[in-house]
C-alpha atoms as one frame of an Amber mdcrd trajectory, in Angstrom:
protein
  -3.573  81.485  50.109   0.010  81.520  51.754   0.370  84.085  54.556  -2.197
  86.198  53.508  -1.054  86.161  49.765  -3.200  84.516  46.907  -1.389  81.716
  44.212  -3.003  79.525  41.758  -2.280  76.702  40.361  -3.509  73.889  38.177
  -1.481  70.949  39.495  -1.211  69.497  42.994   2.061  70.848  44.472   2.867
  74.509  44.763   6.830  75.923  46.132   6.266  79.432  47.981  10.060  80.972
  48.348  11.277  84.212  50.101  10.504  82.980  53.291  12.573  83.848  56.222
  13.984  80.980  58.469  12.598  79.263  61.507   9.398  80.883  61.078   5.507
  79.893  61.165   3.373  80.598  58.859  -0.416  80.125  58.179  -2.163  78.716
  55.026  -5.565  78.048  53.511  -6.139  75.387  50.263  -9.410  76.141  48.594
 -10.219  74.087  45.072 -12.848  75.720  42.563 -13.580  75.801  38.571 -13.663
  78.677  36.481 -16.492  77.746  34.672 -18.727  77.478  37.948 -19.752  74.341
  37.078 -19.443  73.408  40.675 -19.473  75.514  44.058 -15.717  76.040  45.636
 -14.639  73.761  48.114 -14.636  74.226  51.787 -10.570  75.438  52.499  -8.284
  73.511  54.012  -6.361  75.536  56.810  -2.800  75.225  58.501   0.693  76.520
  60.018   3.610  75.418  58.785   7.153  76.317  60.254  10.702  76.668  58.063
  13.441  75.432  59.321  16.171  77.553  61.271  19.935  78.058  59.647  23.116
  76.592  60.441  25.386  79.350  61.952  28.905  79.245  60.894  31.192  78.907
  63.867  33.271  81.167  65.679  36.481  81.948  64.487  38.824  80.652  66.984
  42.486  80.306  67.796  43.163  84.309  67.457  46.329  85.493  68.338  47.456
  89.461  67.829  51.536  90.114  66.652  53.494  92.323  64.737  52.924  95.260
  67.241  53.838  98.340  67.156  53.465 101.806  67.637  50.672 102.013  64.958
  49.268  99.264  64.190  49.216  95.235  64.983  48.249  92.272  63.136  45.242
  89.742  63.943  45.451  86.319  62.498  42.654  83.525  63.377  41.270  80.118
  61.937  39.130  79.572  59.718  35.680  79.413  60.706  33.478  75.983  57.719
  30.665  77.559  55.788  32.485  81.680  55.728  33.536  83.164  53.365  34.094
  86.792  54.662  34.928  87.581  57.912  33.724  91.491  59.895  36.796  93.101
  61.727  35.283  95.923  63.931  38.809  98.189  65.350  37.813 100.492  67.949
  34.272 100.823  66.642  35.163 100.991  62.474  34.060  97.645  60.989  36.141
  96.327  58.218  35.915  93.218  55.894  37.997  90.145  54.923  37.936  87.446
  52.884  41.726  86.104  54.351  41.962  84.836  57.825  44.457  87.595  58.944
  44.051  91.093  59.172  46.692  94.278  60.025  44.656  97.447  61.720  47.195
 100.595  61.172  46.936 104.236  61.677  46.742 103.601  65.374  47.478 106.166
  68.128  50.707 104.899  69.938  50.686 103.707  73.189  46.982 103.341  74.039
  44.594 100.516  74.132  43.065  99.511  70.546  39.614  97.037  71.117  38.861
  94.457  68.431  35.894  92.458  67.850  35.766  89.749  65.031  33.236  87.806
  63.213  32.464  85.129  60.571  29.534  86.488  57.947  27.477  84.913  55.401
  27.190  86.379  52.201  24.567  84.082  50.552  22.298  83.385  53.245  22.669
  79.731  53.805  24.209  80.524  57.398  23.532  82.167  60.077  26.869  85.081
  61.137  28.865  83.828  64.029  28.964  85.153  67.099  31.785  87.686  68.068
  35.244  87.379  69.697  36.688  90.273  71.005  39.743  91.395  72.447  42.228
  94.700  73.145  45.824  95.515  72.341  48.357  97.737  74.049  50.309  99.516
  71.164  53.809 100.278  71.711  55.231 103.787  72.473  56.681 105.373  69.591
  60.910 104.968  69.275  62.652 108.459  67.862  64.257 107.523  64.652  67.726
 106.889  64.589  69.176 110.346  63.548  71.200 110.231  59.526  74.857 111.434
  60.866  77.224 113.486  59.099  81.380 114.008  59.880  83.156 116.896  58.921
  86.051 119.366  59.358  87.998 116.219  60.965  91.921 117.647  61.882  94.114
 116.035  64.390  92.019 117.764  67.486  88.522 118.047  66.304  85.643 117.060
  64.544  82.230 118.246  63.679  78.922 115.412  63.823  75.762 117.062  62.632
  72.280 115.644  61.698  68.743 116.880  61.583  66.931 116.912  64.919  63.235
 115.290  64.947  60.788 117.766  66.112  59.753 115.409  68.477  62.804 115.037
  70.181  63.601 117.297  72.532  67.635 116.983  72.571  70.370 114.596  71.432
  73.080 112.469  73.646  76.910 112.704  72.128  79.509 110.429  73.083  83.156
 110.411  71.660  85.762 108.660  72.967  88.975 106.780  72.027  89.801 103.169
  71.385  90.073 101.303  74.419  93.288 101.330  76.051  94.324 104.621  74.474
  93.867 106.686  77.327  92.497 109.679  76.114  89.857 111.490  77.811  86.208
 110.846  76.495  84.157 113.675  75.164  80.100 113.736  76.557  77.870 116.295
  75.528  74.207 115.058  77.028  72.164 118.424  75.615  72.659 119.023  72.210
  69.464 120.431  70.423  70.222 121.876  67.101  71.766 118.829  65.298  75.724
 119.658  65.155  77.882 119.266  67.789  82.173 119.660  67.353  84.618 117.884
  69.486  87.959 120.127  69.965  89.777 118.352  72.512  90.774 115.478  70.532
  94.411 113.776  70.268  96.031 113.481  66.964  96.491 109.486  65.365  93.567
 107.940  67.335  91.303 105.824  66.596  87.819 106.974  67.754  84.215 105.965
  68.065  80.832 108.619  68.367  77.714 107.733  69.794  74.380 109.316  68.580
  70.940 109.159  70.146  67.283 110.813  70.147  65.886 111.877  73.267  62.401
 113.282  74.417  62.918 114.439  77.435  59.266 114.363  78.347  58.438 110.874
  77.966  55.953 111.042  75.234  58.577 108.822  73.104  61.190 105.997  73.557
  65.185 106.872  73.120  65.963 106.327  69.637  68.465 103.361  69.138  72.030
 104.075  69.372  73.888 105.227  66.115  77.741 104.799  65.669  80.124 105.757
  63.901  83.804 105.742  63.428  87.208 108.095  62.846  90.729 108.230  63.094
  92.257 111.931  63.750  95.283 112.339  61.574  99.100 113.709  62.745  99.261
 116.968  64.083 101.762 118.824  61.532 102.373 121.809  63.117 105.386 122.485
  64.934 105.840 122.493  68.722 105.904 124.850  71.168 109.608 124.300  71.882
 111.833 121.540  73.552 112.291 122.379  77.200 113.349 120.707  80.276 112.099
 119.388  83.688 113.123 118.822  87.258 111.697 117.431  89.859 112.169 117.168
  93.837 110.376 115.095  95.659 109.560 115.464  99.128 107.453 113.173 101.483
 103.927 113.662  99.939 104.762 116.524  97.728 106.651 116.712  94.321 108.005
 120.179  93.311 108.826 120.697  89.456 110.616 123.296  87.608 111.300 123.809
  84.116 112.887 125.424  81.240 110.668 127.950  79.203 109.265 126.439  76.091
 109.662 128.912  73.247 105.937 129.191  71.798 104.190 128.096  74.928 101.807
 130.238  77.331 100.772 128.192  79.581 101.718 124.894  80.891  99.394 122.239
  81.930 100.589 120.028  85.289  99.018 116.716  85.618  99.538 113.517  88.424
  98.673 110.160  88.373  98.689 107.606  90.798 100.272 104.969  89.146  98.345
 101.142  90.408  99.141  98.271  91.070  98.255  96.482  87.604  99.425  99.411
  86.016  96.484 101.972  85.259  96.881 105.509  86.146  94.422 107.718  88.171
  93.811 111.081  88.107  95.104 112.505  91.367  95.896 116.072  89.542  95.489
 118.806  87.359  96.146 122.490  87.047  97.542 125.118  84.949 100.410 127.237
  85.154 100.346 130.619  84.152 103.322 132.621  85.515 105.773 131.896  83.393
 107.567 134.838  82.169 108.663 136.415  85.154 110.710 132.987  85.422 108.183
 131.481  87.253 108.215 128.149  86.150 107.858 125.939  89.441 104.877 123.938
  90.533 104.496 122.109  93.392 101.661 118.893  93.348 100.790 118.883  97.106
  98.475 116.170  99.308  99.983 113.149  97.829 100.077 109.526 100.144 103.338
 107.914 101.488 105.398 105.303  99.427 103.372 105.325  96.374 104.100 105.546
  92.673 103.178 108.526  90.741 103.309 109.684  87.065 103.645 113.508  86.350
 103.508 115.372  83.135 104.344 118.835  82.046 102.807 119.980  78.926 103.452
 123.247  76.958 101.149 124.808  75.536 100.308 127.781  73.144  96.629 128.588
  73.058  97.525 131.215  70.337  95.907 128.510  68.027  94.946 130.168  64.495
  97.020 133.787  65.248  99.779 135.359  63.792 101.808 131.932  64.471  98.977
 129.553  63.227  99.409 127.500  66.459 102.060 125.201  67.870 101.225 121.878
  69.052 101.736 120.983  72.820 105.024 119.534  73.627 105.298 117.548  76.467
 107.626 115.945  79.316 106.507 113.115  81.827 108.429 111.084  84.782 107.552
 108.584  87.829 108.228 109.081  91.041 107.777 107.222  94.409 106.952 109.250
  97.284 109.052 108.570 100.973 107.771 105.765 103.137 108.875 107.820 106.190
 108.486 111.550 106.969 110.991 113.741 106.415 112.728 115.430 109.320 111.659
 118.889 110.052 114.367 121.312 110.560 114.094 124.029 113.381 115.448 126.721
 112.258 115.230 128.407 115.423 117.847 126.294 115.979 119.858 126.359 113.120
 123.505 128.408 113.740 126.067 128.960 110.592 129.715 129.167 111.618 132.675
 130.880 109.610 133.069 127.096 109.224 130.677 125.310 110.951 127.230 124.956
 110.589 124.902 123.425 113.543 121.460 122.371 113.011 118.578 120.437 115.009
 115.471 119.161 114.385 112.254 117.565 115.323 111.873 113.769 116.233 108.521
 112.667 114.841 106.980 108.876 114.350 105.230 108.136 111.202 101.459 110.210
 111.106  99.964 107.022 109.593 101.331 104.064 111.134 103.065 105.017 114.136
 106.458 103.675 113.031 109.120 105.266 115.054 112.467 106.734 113.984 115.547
 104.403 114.327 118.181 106.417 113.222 118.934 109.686 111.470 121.846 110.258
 108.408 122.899 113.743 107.707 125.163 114.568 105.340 127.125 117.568 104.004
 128.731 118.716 100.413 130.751 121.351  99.373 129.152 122.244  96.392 132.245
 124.087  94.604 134.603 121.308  95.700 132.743 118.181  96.233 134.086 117.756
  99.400 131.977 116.112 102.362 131.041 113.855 105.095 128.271 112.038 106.921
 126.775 110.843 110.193 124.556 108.949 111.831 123.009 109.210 114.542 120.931
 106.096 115.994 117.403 106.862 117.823 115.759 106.522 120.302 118.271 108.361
 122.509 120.859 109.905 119.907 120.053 113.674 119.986 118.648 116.145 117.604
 121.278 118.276 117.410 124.379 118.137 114.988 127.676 119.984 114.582 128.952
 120.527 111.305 132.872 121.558 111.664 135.651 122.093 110.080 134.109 123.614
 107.083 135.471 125.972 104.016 134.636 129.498 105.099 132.106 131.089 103.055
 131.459 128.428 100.587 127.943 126.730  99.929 126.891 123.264 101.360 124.204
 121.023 100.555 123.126 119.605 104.001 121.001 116.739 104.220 119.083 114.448
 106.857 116.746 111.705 106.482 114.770 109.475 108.952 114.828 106.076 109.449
 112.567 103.147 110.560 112.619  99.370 110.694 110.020  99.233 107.983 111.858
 101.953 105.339 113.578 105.562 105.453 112.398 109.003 103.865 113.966 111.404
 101.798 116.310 113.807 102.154 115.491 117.317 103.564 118.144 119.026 101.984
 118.817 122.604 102.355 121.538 124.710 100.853 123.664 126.628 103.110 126.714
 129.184 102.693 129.183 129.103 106.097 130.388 132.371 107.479 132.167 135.037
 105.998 134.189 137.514 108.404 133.351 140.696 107.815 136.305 143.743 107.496
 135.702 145.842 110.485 134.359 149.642 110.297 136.424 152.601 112.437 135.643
 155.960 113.549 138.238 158.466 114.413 138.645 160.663 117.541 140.684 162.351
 120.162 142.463 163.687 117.176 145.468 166.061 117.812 148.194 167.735 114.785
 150.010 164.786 116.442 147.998 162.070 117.732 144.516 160.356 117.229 142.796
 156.946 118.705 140.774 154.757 116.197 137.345 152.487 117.304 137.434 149.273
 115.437 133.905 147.955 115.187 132.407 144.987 113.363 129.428 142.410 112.761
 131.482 138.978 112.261 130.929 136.575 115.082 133.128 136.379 118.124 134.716
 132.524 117.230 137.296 131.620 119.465 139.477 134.693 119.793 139.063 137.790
 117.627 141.814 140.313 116.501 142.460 143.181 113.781 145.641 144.173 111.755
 146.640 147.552 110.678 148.966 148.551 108.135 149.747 152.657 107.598 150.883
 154.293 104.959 150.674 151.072 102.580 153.488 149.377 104.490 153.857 145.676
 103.385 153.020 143.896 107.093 151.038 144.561 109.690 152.492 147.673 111.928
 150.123 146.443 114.659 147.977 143.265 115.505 145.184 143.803 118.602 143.737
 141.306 120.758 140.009 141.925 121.023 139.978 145.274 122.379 138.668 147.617
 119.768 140.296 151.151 120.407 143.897 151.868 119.305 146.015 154.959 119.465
 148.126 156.552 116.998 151.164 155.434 119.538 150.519 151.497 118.861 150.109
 151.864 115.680 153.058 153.762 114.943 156.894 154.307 116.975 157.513 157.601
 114.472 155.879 160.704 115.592 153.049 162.185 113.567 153.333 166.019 112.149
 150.778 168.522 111.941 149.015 168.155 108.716 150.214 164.774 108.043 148.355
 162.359 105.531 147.395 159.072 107.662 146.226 156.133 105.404 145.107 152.867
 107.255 144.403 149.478 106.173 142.523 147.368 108.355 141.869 143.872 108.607
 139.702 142.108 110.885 141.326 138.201 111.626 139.734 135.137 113.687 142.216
 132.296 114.640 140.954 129.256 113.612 140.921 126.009 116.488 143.661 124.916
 117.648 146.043 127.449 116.577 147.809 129.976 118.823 149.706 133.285 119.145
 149.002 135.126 115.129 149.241 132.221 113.219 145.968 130.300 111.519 144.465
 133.156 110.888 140.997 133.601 108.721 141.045 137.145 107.470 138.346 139.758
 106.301 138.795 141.972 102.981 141.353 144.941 103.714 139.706 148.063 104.339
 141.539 151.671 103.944 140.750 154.693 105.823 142.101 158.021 105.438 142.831
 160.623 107.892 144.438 164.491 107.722 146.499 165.793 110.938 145.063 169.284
 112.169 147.535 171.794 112.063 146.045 173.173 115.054
């Protein structure tokens, strides 16, 4: 009897199987005959103990890769004696016969436990004891978006995809090759998978820049997408040749142009021009009022002795109307602003002649650096004639006042005057000025008789040197008298005859101003000829 269970058997050995490992178990031997011949023998008793199993070692040498957002891979040695290995992933037990294993389906970044194990299939071994471990998956990447181009002309293009619902907006970039110097187009909230570029420049070689965003932070940026594009010519006509000038003065530049045919508006830009040759962006504006011939700008707040780059561009932003659109046209220039102030005029000051003009103005040092003024140049021009002069005047202690003389009378000058220091000069101030024009003189009639009247002889000319007036009567060909500077004359100086009742009295009358250095009624610069008519009472 084996652990309570009953065998026979006619020979001397007997093999009991079934029994579980590194156990005892309890026996009893008892020999007898069938025939009961002879009385059964006393039995024999004892324990015996199996032996325990061999348990198969632990896998070792396990390293985790291939991560990502879903899954990771587990690879390990193998363990003598196995010949399936358990894989338990966050409590779901899988089975092996290879020495790697990939867990997918995971939830993206979160912690994923493992636990591992070498088995035995036909009981010769004993499992191995666990190794276990955790992995961090990744956080989930957008997917790069599938682009599209379209509608390209030579200012515009249209990029379009179709937005992940996880993402919560796209990131556009566009901008030209490098060293081009167009302006870059950056549209950072674009959520319904098409965006269009319409400030592009025609023949220019561009590149676009696509990318997913979640703006919460549930998922990672999607990696960048480019793509390329080169706008074609812009075949539409212009807006019209036209013209530009420009006056520069200390930190200012003033421009003024012809109107260009097509355009309604005109776009004024500045750069700074540096030293290695880039520009900066020191300016921009549009100009509107252009029709009333209002086409002068002035770009204001600019620094001393620099270089500068303007532009003037035409434009009709009519685009697609009854003229289909023009296409800009466009006019550029340098300049270099003055290293010294320009003198500031006081007008106050300022006096015009008959043919003179006097002018003064302020002394000022340089705002920035404190340079003082060395000397001052004026000039003058006749601008009719040409004709001109110039002076200078050396500081500190010349004066601020100048006397133009010996000018044409009534004819416009350009008068100029600059500073100067020991470290440069500035620009000219110019101004345009017309010299003095003498006036005819007005009268007025009274004390008048059938045979006699006085005349008043007024006027607004200036009093230059001495001042006189000529009158002729009747249309005679000189003058029948020429007055000092009183201004009242009776009928007796003008004329020796006698006057009759009812007589017709026609006067011309000329106001004259000797000029310097002339005497008696020679030199003189005369006023228009005025006439005047009177008619004699008869009583």
């Amino acid at each position: 009897m084996f652990n309570g269970q009953t065998y026979n058997d006619v020979t001397s050995t007997h093999t009991i199987t079934g029994l579980a490992p590194d156990t005892q178990y309890s026996y009893s031997l008892t020999a007898y005959r069938d025939d009961n011949d002879y009385i059964d023998s006393s039995p024999a008793t004892g324990t015996v103990t199996t032996t325990a199993l061999t348990q198969l070692a632990t896998p070792d040498n396990i390293t985790t890769s291939n991560i990502t957002d879903t899954s990771f891979e587990l690879n390990w040695d193998a363990s003598e004696g196995a010949e399936q290995y358990r894989v338990q992933i966050n409590g779901t037990d899988h089975t092996t016969s290879a020495t790697t294993y990939t867990a997918t389906g995971l939830t993206h970044d979160s912690t994923q436990s493992w636990e591992l194990q070498a088995i035995d299939t036909d009981g010769s071994h004993q499992n191995s004891k666990y190794r276990t471990g955790q992995v961090d998956t990744l956080q989930t990447r957008l997917p790069q978006p599938t682009v599209t181009q379209s509608d390209l002309t030579y200012n515009s293009i249209t990029i379009s995809w179709t937005p992940d619902p996880r993402a919560t907006h796209y990131e556009v970039f566009i901008s030209g090759e490098e060293g081009s110097g167009v302006p870059s187009d950056t549209n950072l909230m674009v959520t319904d998978g098409t965006y269009t570029s319409s400030n592009l420049t025609p023949e220019i070689d561009y590149s676009w820049l696509v990318r997913a965003k979640d703006s919460t932070g549930t998922y990672l940026q999607s990696i960048d997408l480019f793509g390329y594009f080169t706008t074609p010519a812009d075949t539409r006509p212009t807006t019209g040749a036209f013209t530009v000038e420009e006056y520069v003065e200390d930190t200012s530049i003033t421009l003024s142009w012809t109107h260009s045919t097509w355009a309604d508006r005109y776009l004024i830009q500045c750069w700074l021009v540096q030293a290695n040759g880039t520009l900066t962006s020191v300016y921009e504006e549009y100009h509107y009022d252009i029709y009333n011939n209002d086409r002068v700008h002035t770009i204001p707040d600019l620094q001393y002795d620099q270089n500068y780059k303007w532009s003037v561009q035409a434009q009709d932003t009519d685009a697609g109307s009854n003229y289909q659109g023009f296409q800009p046209e466009t006019r550029t220039g340098t300049f270099t602003t003055a290293f010294f102030p320009t003198p500031r005029i006081a007008h106050s000051f300022q006096v015009v002649y008959v043919d003179g003009i006097k002018i003064a103005w302020f002394v000022d040092d340089h705002p920035d650096t404190g340079d003082e003024v060395t000397a001052y140049d004026i000039y003058w021009s006749n601008q009719v004639t040409g004709s001109g002069g110039a002076h200078t005047i050396p500081m500190p202690g010349g004066s601020n006042l100048y006397t133009i003389s010996n000018l044409a009378i009534h004819e416009p000058y350009s008068v100029g005057i600059r500073a100067r220091s020991n470290k440069g000069e500035s620009a000219y101030r110019v101004q345009n000025i017309t010299t003095g024009k003498i006036l005819p003189p007005d009268i007025e009639f009274f004390d008048v008789t059938p045979t006699s009247f006085k005349i008043m002889l007024t006027t607004d000319s200036m009093d230059y040197n001495a001042q006189y007036y000529g009158v002729k009567l009747n249309g005679a060909s000189s003058f029948n008298s020429i007055t000092g500077k009183t201004n009242q004359l009776t009928s007796s100086q003008i004329s020796t005859s006698p006057f009759s009742p009812g007589d017709d009295v026609e006067l011309e009358v000329q106001q004259m101003i000797r000029t310097p250095g002339t005497t008696n009624n020679t030199g003189f610069l005369n006023s228009d000829l005025v006439t005047f008519y009177l008619t004699l009472p008869y009583s």
